[in-house]
C-alpha positions in Angstrom: 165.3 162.2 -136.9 162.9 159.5 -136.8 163.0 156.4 -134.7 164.1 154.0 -137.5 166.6 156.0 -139.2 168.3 156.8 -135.2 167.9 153.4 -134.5 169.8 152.3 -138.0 172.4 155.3 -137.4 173.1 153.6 -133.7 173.7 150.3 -135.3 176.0 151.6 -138.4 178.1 153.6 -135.2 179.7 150.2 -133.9 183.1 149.6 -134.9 183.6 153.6 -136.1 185.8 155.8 -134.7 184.9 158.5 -132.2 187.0 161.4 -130.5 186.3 161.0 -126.7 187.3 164.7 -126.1 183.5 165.7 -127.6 180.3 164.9 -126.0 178.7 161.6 -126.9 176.6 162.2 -130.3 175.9 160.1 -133.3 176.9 162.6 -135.4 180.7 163.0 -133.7 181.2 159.3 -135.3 184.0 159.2 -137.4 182.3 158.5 -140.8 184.0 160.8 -143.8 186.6 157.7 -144.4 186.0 155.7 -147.8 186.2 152.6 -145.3 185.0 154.2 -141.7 184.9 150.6 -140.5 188.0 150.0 -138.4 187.7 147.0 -136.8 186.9 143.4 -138.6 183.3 142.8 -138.1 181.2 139.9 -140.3 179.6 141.1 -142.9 178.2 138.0 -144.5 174.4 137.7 -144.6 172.6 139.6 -141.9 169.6 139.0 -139.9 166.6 141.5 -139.6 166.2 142.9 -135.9 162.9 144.2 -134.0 163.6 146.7 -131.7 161.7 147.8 -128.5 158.1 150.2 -130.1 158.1 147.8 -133.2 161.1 149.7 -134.6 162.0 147.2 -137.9 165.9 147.2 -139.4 166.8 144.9 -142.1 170.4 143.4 -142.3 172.3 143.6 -138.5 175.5 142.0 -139.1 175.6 138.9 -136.7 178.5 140.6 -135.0 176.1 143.2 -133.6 173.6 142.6 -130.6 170.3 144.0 -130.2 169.2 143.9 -126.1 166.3 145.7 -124.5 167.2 148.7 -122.3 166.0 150.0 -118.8 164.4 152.3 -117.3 165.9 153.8 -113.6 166.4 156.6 -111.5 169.9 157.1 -110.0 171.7 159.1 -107.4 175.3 159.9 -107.2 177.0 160.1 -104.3 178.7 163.8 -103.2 182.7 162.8 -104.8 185.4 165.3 -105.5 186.5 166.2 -109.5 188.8 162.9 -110.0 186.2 160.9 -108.0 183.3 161.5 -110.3 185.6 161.6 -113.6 186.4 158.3 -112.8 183.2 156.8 -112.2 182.1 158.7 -115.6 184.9 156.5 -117.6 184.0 153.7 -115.9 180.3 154.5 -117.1 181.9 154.9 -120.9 184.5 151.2 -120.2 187.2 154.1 -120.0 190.7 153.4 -117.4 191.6 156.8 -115.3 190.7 160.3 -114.3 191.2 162.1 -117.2 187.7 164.1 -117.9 186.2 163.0 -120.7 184.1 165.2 -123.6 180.6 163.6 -121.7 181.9 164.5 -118.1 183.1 168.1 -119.3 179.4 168.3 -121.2 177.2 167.0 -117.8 179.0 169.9 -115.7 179.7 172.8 -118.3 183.4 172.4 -117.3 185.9 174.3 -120.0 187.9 171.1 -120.6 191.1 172.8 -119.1 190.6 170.0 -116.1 193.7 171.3 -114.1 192.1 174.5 -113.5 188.7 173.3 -113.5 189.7 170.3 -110.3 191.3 173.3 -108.3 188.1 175.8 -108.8 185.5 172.4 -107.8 185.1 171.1 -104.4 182.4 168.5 -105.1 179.8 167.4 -107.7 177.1 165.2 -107.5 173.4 164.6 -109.3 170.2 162.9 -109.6 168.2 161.9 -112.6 166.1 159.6 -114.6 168.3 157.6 -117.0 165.7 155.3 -119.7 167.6 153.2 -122.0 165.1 151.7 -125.2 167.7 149.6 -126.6 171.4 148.6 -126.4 173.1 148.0 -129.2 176.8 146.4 -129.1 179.3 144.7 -130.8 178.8 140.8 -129.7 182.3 139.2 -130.0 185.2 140.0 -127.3 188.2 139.4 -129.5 188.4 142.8 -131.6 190.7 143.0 -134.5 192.0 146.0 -135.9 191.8 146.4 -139.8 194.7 146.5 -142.0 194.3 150.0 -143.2 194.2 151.6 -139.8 197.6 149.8 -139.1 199.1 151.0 -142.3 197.9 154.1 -141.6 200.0 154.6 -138.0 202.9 156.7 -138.6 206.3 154.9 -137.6 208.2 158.4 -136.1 207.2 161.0 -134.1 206.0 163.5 -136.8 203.3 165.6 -135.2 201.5 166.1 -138.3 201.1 162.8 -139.4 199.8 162.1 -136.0 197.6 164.6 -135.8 196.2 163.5 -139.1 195.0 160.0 -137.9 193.9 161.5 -134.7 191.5 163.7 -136.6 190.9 160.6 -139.1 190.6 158.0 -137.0 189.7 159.3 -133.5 190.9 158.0 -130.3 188.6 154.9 -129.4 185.9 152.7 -131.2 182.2 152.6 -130.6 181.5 149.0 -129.6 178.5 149.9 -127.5 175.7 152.3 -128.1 172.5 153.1 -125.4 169.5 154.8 -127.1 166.7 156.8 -124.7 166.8 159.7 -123.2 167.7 161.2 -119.7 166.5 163.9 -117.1 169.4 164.7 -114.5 169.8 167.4 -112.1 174.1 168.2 -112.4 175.5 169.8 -108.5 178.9 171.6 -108.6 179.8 172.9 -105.3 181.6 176.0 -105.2 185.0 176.2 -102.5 183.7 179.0 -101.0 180.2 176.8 -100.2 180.6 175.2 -96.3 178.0 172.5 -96.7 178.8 169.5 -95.9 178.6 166.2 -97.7 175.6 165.3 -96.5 173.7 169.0 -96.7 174.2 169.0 -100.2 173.2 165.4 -101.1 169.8 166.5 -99.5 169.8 169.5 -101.3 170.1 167.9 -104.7 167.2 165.3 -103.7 165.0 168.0 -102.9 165.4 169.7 -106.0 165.5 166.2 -108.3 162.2 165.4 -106.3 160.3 168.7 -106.8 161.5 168.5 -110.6 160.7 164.7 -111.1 157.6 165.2 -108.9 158.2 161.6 -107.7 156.8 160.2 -111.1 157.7 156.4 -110.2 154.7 156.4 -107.7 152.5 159.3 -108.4 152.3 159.0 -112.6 149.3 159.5 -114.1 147.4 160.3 -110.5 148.5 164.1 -110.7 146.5 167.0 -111.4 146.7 169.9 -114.0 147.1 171.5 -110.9 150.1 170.1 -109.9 152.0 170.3 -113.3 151.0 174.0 -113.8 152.6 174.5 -110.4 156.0 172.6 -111.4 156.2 174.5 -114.5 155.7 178.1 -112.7 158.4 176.3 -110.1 161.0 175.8 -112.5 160.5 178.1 -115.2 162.5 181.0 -114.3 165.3 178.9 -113.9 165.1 176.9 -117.0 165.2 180.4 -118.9 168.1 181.0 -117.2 169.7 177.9 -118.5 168.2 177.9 -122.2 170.6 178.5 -124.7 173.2 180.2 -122.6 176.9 180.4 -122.5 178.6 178.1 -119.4 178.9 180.8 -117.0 175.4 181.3 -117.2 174.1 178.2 -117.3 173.6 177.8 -113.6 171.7 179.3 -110.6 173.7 179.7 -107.5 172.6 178.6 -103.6 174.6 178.2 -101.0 177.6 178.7 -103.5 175.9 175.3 -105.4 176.1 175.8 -109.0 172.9 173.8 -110.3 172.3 172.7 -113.5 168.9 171.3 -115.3 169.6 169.1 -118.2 167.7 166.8 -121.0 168.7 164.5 -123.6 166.4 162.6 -125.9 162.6 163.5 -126.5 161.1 166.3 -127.2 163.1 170.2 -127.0 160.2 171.4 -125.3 161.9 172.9 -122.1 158.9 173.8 -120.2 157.2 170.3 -120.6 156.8 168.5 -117.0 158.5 165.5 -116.8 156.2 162.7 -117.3 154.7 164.5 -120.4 158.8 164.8 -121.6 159.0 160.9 -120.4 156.3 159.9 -123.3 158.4 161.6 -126.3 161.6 159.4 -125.9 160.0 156.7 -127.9 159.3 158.5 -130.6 163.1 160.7 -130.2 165.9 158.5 -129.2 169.0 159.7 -128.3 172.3 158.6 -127.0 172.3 158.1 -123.4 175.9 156.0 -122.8 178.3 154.5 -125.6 181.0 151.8 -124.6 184.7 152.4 -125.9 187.7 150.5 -126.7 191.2 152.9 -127.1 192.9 152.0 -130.9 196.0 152.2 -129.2 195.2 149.0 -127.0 194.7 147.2 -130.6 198.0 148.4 -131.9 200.5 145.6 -130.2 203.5 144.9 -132.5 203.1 148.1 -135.0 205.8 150.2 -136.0 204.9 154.1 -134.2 201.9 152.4 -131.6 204.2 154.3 -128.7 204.6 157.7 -130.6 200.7 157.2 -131.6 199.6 156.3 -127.6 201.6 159.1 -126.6 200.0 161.8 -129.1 196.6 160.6 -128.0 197.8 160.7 -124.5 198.6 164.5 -124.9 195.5 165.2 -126.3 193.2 163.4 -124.1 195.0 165.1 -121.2 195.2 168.9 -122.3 192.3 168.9 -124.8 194.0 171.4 -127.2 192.0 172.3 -130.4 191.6 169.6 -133.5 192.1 172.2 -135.7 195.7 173.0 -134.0 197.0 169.6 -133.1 199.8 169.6 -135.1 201.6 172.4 -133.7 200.0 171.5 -130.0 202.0 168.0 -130.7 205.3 170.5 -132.5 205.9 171.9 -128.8 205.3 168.6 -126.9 209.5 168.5 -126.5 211.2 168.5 -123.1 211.5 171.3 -121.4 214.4 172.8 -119.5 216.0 175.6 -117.7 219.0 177.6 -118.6 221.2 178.0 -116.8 221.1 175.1 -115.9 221.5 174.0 -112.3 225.3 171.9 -112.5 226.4 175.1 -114.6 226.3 177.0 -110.9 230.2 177.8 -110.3 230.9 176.2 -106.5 233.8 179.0 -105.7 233.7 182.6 -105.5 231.3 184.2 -108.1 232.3 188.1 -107.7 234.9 188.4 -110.5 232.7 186.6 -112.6 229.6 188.4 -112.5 230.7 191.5 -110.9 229.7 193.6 -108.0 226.5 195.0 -109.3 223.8 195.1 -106.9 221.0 196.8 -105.2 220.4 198.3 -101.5 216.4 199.3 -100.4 217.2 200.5 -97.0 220.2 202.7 -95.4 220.6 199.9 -93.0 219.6 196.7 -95.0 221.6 194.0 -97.2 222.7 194.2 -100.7 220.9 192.7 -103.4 223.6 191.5 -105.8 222.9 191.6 -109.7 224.5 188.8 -111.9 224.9 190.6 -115.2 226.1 187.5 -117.1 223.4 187.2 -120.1 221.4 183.8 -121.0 221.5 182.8 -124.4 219.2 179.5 -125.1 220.4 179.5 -128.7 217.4 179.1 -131.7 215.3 177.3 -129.0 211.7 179.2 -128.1 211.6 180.0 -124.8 208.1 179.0 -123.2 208.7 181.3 -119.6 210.9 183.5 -117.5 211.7 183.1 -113.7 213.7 185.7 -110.9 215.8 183.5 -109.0 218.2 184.1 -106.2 221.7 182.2 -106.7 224.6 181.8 -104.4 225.6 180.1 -101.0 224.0 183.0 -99.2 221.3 183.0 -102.0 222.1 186.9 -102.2 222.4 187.1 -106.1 220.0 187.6 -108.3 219.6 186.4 -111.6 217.0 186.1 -114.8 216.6 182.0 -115.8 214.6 181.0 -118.9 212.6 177.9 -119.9 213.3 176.8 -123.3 212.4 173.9 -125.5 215.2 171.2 -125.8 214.7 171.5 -129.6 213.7 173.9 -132.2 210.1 172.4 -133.3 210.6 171.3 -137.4 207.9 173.3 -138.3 210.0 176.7 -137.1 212.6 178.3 -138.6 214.8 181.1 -137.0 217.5 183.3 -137.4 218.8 186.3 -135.2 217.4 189.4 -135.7 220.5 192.0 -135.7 218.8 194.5 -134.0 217.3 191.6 -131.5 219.4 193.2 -128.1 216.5 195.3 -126.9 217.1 196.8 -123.6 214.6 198.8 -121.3 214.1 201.9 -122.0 215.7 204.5 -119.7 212.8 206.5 -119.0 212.5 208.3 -115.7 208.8 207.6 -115.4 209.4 204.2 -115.7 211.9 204.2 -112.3 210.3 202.6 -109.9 211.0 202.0 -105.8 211.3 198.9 -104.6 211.0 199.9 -100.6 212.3 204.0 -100.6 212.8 206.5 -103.0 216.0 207.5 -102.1 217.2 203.8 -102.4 217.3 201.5 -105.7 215.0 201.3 -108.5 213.5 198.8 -110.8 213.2 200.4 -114.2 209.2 198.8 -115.3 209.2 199.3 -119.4 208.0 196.6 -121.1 210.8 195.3 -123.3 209.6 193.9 -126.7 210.0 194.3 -129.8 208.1 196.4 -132.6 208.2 192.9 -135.1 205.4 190.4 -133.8 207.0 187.0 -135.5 210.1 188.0 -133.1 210.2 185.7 -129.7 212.6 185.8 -126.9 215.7 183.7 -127.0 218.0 185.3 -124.3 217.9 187.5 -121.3 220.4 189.6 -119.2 219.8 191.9 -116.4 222.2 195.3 -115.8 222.7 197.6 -113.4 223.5 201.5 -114.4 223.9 204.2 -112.0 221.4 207.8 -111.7 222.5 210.1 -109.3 223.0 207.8 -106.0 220.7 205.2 -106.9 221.4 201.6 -108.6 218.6 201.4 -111.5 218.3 197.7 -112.5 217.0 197.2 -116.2 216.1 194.4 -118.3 217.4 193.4 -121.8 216.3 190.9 -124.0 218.1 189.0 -126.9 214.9 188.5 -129.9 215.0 186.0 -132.7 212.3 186.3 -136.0 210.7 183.3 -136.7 210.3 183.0 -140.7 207.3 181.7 -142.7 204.8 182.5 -139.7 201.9 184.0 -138.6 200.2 185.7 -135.4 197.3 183.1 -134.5 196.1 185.6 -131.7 196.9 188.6 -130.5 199.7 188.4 -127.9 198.8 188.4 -123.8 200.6 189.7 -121.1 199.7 187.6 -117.7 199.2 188.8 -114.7 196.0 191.3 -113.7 196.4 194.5 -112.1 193.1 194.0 -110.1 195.2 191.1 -108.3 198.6 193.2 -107.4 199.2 196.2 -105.9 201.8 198.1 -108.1 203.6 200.8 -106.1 203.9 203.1 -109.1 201.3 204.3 -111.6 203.0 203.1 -115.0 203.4 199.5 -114.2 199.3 200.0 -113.3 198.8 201.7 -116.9 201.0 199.4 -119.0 199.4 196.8 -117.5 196.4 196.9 -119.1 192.9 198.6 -118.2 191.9 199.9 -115.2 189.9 197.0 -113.2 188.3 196.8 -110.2 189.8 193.7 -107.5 187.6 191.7 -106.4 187.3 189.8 -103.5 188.1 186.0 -104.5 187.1 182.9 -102.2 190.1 180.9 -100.8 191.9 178.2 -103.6 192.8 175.2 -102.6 196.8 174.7 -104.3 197.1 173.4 -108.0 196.5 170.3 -108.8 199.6 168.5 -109.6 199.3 166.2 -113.2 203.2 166.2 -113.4 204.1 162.7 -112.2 207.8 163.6 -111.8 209.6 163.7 -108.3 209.9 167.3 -107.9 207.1 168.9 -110.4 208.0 171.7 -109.6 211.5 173.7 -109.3 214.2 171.7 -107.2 213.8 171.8 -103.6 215.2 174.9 -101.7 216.4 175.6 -97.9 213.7 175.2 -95.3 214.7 178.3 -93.8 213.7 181.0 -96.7 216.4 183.4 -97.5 216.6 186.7 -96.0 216.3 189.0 -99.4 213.2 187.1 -100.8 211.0 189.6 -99.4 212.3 191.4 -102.1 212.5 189.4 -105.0 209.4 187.1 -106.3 210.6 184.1 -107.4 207.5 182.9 -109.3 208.1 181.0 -112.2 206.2 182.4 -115.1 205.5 179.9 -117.6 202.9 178.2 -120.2 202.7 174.8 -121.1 200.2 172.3 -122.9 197.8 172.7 -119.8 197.3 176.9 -120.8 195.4 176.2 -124.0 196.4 175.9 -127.2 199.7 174.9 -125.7 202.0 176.3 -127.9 202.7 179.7 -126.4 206.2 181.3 -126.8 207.7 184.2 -124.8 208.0 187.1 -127.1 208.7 190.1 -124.3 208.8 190.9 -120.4 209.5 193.3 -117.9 210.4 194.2 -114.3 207.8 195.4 -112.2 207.5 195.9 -108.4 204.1 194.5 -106.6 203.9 194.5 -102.7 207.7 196.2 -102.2 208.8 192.7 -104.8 210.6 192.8 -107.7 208.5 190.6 -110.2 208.4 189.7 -113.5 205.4 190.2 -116.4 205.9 188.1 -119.5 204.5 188.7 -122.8 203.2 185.4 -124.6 202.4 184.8 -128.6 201.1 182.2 -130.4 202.8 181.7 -133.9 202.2 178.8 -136.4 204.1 178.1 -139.0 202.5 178.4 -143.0 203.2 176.0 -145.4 205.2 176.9 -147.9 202.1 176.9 -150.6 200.2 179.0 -148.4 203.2 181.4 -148.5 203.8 181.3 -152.4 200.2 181.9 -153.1 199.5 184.1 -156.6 197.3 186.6 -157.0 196.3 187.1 -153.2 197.2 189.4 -150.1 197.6 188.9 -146.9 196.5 190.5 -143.7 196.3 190.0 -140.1 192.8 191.4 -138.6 191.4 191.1 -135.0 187.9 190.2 -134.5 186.0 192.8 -132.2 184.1 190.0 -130.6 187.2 188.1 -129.2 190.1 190.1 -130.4 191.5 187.1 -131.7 194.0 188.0 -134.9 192.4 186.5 -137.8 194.7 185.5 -140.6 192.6 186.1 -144.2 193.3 185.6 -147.4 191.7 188.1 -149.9 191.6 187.0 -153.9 192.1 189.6 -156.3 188.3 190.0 -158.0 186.3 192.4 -159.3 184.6 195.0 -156.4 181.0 193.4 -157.0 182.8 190.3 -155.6 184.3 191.5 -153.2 181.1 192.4 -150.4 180.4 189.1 -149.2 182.4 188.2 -145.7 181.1 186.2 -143.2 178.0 186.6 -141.2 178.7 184.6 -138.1 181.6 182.6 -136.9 179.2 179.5 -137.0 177.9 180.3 -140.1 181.4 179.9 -141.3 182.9 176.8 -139.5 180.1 175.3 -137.7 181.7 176.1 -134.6 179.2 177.2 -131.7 179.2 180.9 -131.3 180.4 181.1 -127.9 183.5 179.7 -128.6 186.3 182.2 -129.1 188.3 181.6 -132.4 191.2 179.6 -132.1 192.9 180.1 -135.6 190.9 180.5 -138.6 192.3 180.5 -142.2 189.9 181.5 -144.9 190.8 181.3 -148.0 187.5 181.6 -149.8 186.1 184.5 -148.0 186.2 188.3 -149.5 186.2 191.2 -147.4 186.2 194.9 -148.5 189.2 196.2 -146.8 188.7 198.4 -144.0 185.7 196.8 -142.4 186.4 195.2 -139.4 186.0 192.0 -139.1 183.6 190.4 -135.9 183.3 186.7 -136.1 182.2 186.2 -132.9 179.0 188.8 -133.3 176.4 189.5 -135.5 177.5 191.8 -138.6 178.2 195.5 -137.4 
């Protein structure tokens, strides 16, 4: 792009809309609208502006200032994930911690910020930031235009919201910085025991050797000394190029270390004084300033259900492309049974006297048989928990939605009671082999649109021992489809099963491997207890035998729409423990269900093993050999990216041939 036309591009950006979940880039401005303009800014007679290198462009609105730029090197202090997120948004005029699309860029983070804060311990760099120009938008009082109000919906209706969001974006450019920028990124590993001050030394010695101290020594150096900083840095700069995030860094002393450009020429192995000369002539965006449409919104009808969509979206980052049924499941969640249903007298007549013994000596383990029903309401995860005064009973609990999501329709499947299957070679001990077993079949069912809606737990009698046995209640959700293929959690290179089938119906055979110490979760549920209610201080005496882990997925495990849709017992480290089978299901539209003339199929891609829903027309054969060569050939999405959902209805495929959109062709 040349200097005039990125100039004029930086200018036209001000008052557009813009996504702050994606890196900063011209070309992320929202610009498809008829009217992309969303705030009021004069457009009476313009004034022709000179930019810094002679760069001419005709017709600024006066609403728009043009300043010079500067050029300086800055260091970061050593600060912890929240610390340097914030100072990021302060950089962008953005209020909080929540990573932004530029902060997730700078340190290859996956965007899932919960996970990625408890796997960081620090972060820092050092780099060369030279700003040409600044362009920005000159008055302070901002007014929103009429068609963007109009255009809020006044009700929570997630696809409406999602439809602005995608529209509209979440902020507006009223600040752009053209230049270009050298920076060395630091991401200190928990496992690393440097201190504060090691690794801010670290990262200057490295910045240093790769900025060969330019501010005093430019234009002085020798070929000499350039060839030598090339052959330096060369072998890591391969590493880096053009590689997927977990690659894109060279480990020391458990420091991840990144090397990164923006602006100038792509030339990788130019030294950095040569790269500083090409900036002029290749602009790009170094910073952008941001204003949040919500904060413009005062007095329209659905502001609060808009604020609280972008809110969501900002904070768990789920797909564009799936929004709408990211913002479907965004309902309270709760537990059934719930907590004030607990009977305060005696419980035995009511649930029986089922139980469980492990040891000739040892206490009983009593069963409550009564099943859980959540009614048409998807259940999202499955917890063990141990009931009673002397907390002596156990009993299956399930986390539902408060309300079916509009876009779902169910109905009870009348073969949907699926218990385990009483299969010897599934009976496994939970402390001796003469005692009680856990039976460890997976329990699902054989129809992949059915979810779970209910849960019991029985006990039956083989021989002398107590055999406890899972059985699940399924509903069928109508008019869906399987976005990917389902995922049971858990690893078996993490827990020692005591029997072989809970190992093999687990999944692969994998290797452990030695992990470095995590620090706990990091907490982004403001509530009182964000967890489960608080328990006795004193633990009970049979929870060495149960595991009372709650298993559950929610907007922070990406897309963040999962439902349960099976489970099982299993036994790890002499516990009884629960696996949970999750699904992702979105609902079709009723005229991608009626379609004429077409088939449907459900395919999984060999690269990521995604199910791919696809659409094939009815044509003649010559038609029907063209199918997609690459994932980004298709969508434009990068290639390392697994597919989220894809829906082609434009693509043939001969049946048969397997489909690997995440690949070259096979």
């Amino acid at each position: 792009m040349s200097t005039a036309k990125s100039a004029e591009l930086a200018i036209r950006s001000i008052g557009l809309g813009y996504d702050i979940a994606a890196d900063l880039r011209l070309k992320y401005c929202k610009r498809d609208l008829s009217d992309p303009c969303l705030i009021d800014i004069d457009d009476g007679e313009g004034r022709d502006v000179v930019l810094p290198g002679g760069v001419w462009i005709p017709n600024v609105s006066t609403s728009i200032k043009c300043d010079k730029g500067e050029r300086m090197r800055f260091t970061s202090d050593v600060l912890s994930f929240q610390q340097m997120s914030e100072h990021i948004n302060q950089e962008l005029s953005l209020s909080g911690k929540i990573p932004s699309g530029m902060f997730n860029a700078m340190f290859d983070f996956s965007g899932y910020w919960q996970k990625d804060a408890a796997n960081t311990k620090a972060l820092a760099f050092d780099g060369w930031f030279i700003t040409l120009y600044t362009v920005a938008l000159a008055k302070s009082q901002i007014v929103l235009r009429d068609h963007v109000k109009s255009a809020v919906p006044s009700s929570w209706d997630p696809d409406a919201l999602a439809s602005f969001i995608r529209s509209y974006g979440t902020h507006i450019v009223v600040g752009v910085k053209m230049g270009g920028r050298d920076v060395v990124y630091v991401k200190q590993q928990h496992s690393s025991n440097l201190q504060p001050a090691d690794v801010q030394r670290k990262l200057k010695e490295m910045a240093d050797k790769r900025f060969l101290d330019v501010s005093a020594q430019r234009g002085s150096k020798s070929d000499g000394a350039f060839a030598k900083d090339k052959s330096d840095t060369r072998d890591i700069r391969l590493r880096f190029a053009d590689s997927s995030p977990s690659r894109s860094y060279a480990s020391e002393d458990d420091l991840a270390v990144k090397y990164n450009r923006k602006g100038g020429t792509r030339d990788k192995f130019l030294a950095h004084d040569e790269w500083l000369d090409t900036i002029q002539s290749k602009p790009d965006v170094v910073s952008m300033a941001f204003v949040p449409i919500t904060s413009l919104l005062n007095g329209v009808p659905g502001s609060g259900f808009l604020s609280h969509a972008i809110n969501l979206y900002l904070r768990y980052k789920p797909p564009p492309e799936e929004l709408h049924q990211f913002l479907e499941f965004q309902l309270p969640r709760q537990w059934a049974p719930l907590f004030g249903d607990f009977p305060l007298g005696p419980q035995r007549k009511q649930y029986g006297n089922a139980s469980l013994q492990f040891s000739f000596m040892g206490p009983k383990l009593y069963i409550n048989t009564m099943p859980v029903d959540v009614g048409k309401r998807p259940v999202t995860g499955l917890r063990l928990y141990l009931e009673g005064k002397k907390c002596n009973r156990l009993a299956i609990h399930l986390q539902h939605l408060s309300a079916l999501p509009k876009s779902f329709q169910l109905y009870d499947d009348p073969g949907g009671n699926l218990p385990c299957e009483p299969d010897h070679q599934y009976f496994e001990p939970v402390q001796r082999k003469h005692f009680s077993h856990v039976c460890t079949a997976p329990v699902d069912s054989d129809d992949e649109l059915a979810i779970v809606t209910g849960a019991q737990l029985r006990v039956r009698n083989y021989g002398l021992r107590n055999i406890l046995f899972l059985h699940l209640h399924f509903s069928t959700v109508s008019a869906a489809a399987v976005v990917k293929r389902a995922q049971w959690d858990g690893s078996p290179g993490q827990a020692q099963k005591s029997g072989l089938m809970s190992l093999l119906m687990s999944g692969h055979f994998t290797t452990a491997q030695k992990q470095p110490p995590q620090p706990a979760d990091v907490i982004i549920n403001s509530a009182v207890f964000p967890g489960r209610p608080p328990v006795p201080t004193q633990a009970p005496k049979l929870l060495k035998f149960v595991n009372t882990r709650e298993m559950c997925r929610g907007p922070e495990n990406n897309p963040g729409y999962w439902v349960v849709s099976g489970a099982r017992l299993v036994v790890e480290k002499g516990k009884i423990s629960l696996k949970v089978k999750y699904s992702l299901l979105t609902a079709m539209l009723p005229e991608e269900d009626e379609m004429q003339g077409e088939s449907h199929q459900v395919e999984f891609c060999n690269g990521c093993l995604s199910q791919i829903w696809c659409v094939l027309k009815f044509r003649p054969a010559e038609h029907l050999d063209h199918r997609p060569r690459h994932q980004a050939d298709v969508l434009g999405w990068p290639a390392t990216q697994p597919m989220k959902l894809a829906i082609f209805q434009s693509i043939y495929a001969p049946e048969g041939v397997p489909y690997d959109l995440c690949g070259p062709v096979l």
